[in-house]
Every structure is written in C-alpha cells, then in structure tokens.
C-alpha positions as CSV (number, residue, x, y, z in Angstrom):
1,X,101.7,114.7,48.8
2,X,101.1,114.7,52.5
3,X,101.4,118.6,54.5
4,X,102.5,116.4,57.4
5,X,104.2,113.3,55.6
6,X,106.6,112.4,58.1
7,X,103.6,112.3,61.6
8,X,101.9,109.6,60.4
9,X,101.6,106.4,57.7
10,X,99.0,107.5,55.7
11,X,99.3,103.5,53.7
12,X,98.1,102.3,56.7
13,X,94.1,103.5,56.5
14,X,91.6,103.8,53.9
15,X,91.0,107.0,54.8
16,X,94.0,108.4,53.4
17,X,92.8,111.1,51.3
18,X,91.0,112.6,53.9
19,X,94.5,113.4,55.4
20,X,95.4,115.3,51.9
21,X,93.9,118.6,51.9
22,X,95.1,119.4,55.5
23,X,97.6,121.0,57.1
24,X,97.0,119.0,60.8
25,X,95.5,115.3,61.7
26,X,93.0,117.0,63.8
27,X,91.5,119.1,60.8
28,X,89.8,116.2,60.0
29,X,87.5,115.6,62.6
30,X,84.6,117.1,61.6
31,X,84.6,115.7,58.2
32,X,84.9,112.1,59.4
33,X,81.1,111.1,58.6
34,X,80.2,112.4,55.2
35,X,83.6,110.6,54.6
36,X,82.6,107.5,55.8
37,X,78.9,108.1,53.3
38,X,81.8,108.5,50.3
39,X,83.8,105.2,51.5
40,X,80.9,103.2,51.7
41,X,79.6,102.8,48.0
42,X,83.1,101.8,47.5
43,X,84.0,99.2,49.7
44,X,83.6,96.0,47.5
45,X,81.6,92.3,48.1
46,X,84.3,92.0,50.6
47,X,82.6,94.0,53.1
48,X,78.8,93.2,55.0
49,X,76.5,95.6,55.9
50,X,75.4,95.2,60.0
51,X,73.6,98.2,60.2
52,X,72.5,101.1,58.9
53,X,75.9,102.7,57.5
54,X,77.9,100.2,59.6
55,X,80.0,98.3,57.3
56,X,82.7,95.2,58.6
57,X,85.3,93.1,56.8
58,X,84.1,89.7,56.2
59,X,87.5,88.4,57.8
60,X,86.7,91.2,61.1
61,X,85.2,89.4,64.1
62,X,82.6,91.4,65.7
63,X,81.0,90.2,69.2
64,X,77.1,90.4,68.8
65,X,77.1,91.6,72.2
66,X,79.3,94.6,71.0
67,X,77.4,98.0,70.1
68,X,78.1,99.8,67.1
69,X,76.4,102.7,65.5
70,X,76.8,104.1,62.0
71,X,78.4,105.6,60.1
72,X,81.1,103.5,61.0
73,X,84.0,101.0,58.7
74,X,86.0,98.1,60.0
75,X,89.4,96.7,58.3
76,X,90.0,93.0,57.8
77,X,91.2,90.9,61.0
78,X,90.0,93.4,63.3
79,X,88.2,92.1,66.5
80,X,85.7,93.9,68.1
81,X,85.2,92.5,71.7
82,X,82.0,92.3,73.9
83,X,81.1,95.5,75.7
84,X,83.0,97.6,72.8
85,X,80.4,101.3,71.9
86,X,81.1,102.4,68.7
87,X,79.5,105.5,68.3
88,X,79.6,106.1,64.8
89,X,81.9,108.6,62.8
90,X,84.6,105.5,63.2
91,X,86.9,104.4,60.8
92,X,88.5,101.1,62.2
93,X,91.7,100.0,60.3
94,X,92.7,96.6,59.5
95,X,94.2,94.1,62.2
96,X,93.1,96.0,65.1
97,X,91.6,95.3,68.3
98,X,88.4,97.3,70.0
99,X,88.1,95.6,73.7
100,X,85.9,95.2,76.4
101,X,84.5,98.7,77.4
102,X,86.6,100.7,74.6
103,X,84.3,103.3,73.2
104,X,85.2,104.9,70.0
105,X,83.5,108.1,68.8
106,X,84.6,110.2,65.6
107,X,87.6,108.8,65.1
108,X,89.9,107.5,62.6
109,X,92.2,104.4,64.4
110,X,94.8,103.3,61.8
111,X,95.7,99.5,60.6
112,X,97.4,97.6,63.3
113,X,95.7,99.7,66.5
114,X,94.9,98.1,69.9
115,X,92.4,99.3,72.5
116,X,92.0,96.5,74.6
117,X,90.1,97.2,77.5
118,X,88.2,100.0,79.2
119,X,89.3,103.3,76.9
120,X,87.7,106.2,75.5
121,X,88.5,107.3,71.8
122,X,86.8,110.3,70.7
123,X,87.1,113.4,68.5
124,X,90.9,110.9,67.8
125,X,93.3,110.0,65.1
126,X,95.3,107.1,66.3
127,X,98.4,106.0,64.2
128,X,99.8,102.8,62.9
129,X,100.5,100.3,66.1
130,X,99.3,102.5,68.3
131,X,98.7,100.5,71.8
132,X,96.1,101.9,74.5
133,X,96.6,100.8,77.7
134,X,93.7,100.5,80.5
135,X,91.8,103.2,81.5
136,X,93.0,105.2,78.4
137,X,90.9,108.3,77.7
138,X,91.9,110.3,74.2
139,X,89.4,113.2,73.5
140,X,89.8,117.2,72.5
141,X,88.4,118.0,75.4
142,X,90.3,120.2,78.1
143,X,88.3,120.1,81.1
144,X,88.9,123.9,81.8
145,X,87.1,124.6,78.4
146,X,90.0,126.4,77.1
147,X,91.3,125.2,73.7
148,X,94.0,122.7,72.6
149,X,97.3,123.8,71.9
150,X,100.2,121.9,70.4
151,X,103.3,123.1,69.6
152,X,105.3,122.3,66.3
153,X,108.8,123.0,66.0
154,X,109.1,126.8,67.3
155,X,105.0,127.7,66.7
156,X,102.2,127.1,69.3
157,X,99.1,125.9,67.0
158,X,95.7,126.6,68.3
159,X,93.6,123.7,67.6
160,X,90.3,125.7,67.7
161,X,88.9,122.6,69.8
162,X,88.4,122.9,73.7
C-alpha cells in the first residue's frame, strides 16, 4: 500500500515501487538513479539501448538532434522532440511528450505527461496528464536558499530541500 495513495496514480509509471517505502513524492529524489541501474536489467527486448544507461521504447520517437544522458528510461509512444536535454536520473512514462527546449533532470514524469516547449523539470515528480505550459520551470530550488515547505492538512512539512 501506498503512504500517500490518494496524491498520485502510482499504475501510471514503472517506477512504482520506488513510491512504496515513502511517506512523500519528493523522498524519492535522491534515489532516482540507482533506481533507474535496478529497472534497466529488467526492461525486456522491447526496449533499445541509445546510450550508456539510456534506455527507449522501441514504439518512443526520439529526435537524433535531441540530447539525452543516462541513466535515463522512456515509455512507449513517447516523443522526444529536437532541442529536448535530458540530463539523466529521468524516468519518462509512456505516451508523453518532451518538447523543444524542455530539459529534464532527476525526475520521474508519469504516463500520459506533456512538456512541450521551453521547460525546466528537475529534482520533479510529475503526475498522470500532467500539462506544462511554456516557459514552465519545476525545481526544489527556492531562490532565497531557504527550504521547501508544504503543508498537508493542518502540518507544515519541511522538505529538507532548498
């Protein structure tokens, strides 16, 4: 069972179990590559090697003028567009769509996800149809280097990120 079953739709990535042992979607941030390492022996003749640890869907179209670094997994039907950085740490759902100038960086983006055109996603968990619209940046980053805080229900959570 899910600590947080009712945020997100867990069905909708292969990385799941990651979400298990945690009581918030951003505890799993820093344990997005060795992840990734674990996912990759498993992924089946359905899936092609690019690069070192970067590992597409046969059915995913991927721009060769598109950068992407591993470790990094992407879902069947997903479109990775010309100009798209994928930095490695990146677990790209099924059906989505990476766009011109979207960078991606340690991040887990569910099935069903678009980032069109010119957005950051890093240090991010992005749910099931999520939509990015231009000029969309998504980090755990606070400029005044003080840390993220969220509240849930009555409780302000400290993410421990800044």
């Amino acid at each position: 069972d899910f600590k947080n079953d009712n945020l997100l739709n867990y069905e909708a990535t292969i990385a799941k179990d990651l979400f298990r042992d945690v009581n918030h979607p951003w505890e799993v941030l820093p344990l997005i590559k060795d992840y990734i390492i674990k996912l990759i022996s498993n992924l089946g003749e359905d899936y092609l090697e690019l690069g070192e640890n970067v590992y597409a869907h046969k059915s995913a179209k991927i721009s060769d003028k598109a950068t992407i670094i591993g470790p990094t997994i992407i879902g069947a039907n997903t479109e990775v567009r010309p100009g798209a950085f994928i930095r490695g740490n990146a677990i790209i759902g099924e059906k989505c769509v990476i766009g011109n100038s979207t960078e991606v960086k340690n991040a887990i983006i569910f099935n069903n996800v678009q980032c069109p055109h010119y957005n950051y996603v890093g240090d991010s968990v992005l749910g099931e149809y999520a939509h990015t619209g231009a000029g969309v940046i998504l980090s755990n980053f606070k400029s005044d280097g003080s840390n993220v805080k969220v509240r849930e229900k009555d409780e302000i959570i400290d993410t421990h990120t800044s």
